[in-house]
C-alpha positions in Angstrom: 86.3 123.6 116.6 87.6 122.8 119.9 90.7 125.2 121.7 91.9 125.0 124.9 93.3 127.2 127.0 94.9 127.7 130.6 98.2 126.8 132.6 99.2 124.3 130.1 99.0 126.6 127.4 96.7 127.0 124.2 96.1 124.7 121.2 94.2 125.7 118.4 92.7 122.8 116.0 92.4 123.8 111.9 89.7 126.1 110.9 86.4 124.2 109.6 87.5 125.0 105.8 91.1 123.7 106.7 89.8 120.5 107.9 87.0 120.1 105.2 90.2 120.6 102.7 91.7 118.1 104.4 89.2 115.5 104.5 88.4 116.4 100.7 91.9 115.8 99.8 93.0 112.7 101.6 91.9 108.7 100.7 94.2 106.6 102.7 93.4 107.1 106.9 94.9 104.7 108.9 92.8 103.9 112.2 95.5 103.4 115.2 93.2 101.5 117.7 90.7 100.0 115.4 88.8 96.9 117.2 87.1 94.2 116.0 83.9 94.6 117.9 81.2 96.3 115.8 79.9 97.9 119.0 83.1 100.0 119.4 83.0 103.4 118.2 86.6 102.7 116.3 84.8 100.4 114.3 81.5 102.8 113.7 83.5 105.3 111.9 85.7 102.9 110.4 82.9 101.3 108.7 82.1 105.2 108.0 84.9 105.9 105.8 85.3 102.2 103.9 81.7 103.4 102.5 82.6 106.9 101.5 85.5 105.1 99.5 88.4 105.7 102.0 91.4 103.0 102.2 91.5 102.5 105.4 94.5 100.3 107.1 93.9 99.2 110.8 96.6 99.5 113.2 95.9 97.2 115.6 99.0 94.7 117.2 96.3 92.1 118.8 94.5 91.4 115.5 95.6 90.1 112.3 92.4 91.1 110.3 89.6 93.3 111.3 86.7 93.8 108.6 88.3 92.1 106.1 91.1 93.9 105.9 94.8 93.2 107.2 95.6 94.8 110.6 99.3 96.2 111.0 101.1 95.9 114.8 102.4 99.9 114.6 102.5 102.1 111.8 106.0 101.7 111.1 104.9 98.0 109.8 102.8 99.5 107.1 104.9 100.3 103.7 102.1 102.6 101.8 102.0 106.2 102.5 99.4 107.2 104.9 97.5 110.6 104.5 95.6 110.7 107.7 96.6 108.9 111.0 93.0 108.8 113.0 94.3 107.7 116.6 91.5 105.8 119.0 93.6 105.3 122.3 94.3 106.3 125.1 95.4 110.2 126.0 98.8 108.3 127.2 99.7 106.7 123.9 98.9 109.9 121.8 102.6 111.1 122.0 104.2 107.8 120.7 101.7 107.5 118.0 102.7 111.0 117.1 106.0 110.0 116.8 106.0 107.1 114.9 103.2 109.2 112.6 106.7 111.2 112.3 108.8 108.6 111.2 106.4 107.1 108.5 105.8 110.1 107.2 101.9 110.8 107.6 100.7 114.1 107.1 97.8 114.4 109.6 97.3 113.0 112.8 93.7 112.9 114.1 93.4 112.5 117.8 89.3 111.1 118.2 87.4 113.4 120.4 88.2 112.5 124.3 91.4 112.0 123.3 93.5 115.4 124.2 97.2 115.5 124.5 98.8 119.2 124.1 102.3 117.2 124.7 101.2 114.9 121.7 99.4 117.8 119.3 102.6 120.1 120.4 105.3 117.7 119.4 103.2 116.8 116.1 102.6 120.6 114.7 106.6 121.7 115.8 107.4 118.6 113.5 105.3 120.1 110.7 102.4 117.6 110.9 98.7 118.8 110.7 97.0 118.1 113.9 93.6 117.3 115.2 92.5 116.6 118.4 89.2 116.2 120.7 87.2 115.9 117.1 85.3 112.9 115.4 86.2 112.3 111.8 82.9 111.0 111.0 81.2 113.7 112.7 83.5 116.5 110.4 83.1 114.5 106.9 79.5 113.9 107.6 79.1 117.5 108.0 81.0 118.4 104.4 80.2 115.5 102.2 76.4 114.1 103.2 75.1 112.4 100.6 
């Protein structure tokens, strides 16, 4: 598991039994960033976790649907509770998805692998959310749960 170090202090993702727990013990991941091209890796591991049975909602405010299933502008527009927030934007927007993860009451925020923010994974952990960051979902529940 990725940590980091230096001048801008530590951060310290969830042990590899924490996150396996994690994964084992969530169904509904909402993908913040989700496109509608099949060639993006959003869509790769979306298309990942609709197969092993995950409800996935995409957060997306330029789409209306993406693989068949209704896209939401922000999370605060989606009314069912969300286990997992799996963010696939930008370092820079990783703080303000955090927060509105917050406000909707998520329990896990997953920032995709290139996507570090210690401002965003700070603010999330002091607000009591579990956070993950710099790490592919579909790498991690591939490695638990191959079929």
């Amino acid at each position: 598991m990725p940590t980091y170090g230096g001048a801008n202090g530590g951060w310290k993702n969830p042990s590899t039994e924490e996150i396996r727990k994690l994964l084992e013990n969530s169904r509904t991941i909402a993908v913040v960033g989700l496109s509608p091209n099949p060639g993006r890796a959003s869509h790769g591991v979306a298309g990942y976790l609709l197969k092993k049975d995950f409800k996935l909602i995409p957060v997306n405010p330029n789409e209306e649907e993406i693989m068949g299933l209704k896209a939401y502008p922000d999370l605060k527009s989606v009314l069912e509770k969300i286990d997992i927030v799996d963010v696939f934007r930008k370092p820079g927007k990783a703080l303000e998805i955090v927060k509105q993860s917050i406000a909707i009451g998520a329990r896990v925020v997953w920032l995709q692998e290139t996507v570090v923010s210690p401002k965003a994974f700070y603010h999330g952990k002091k607000a009591g959310l579990v956070m993950v960051m710099d790490i592919c979902i579909f790498k991690e529940h591939s490695r638990y749960f191959s079929d």
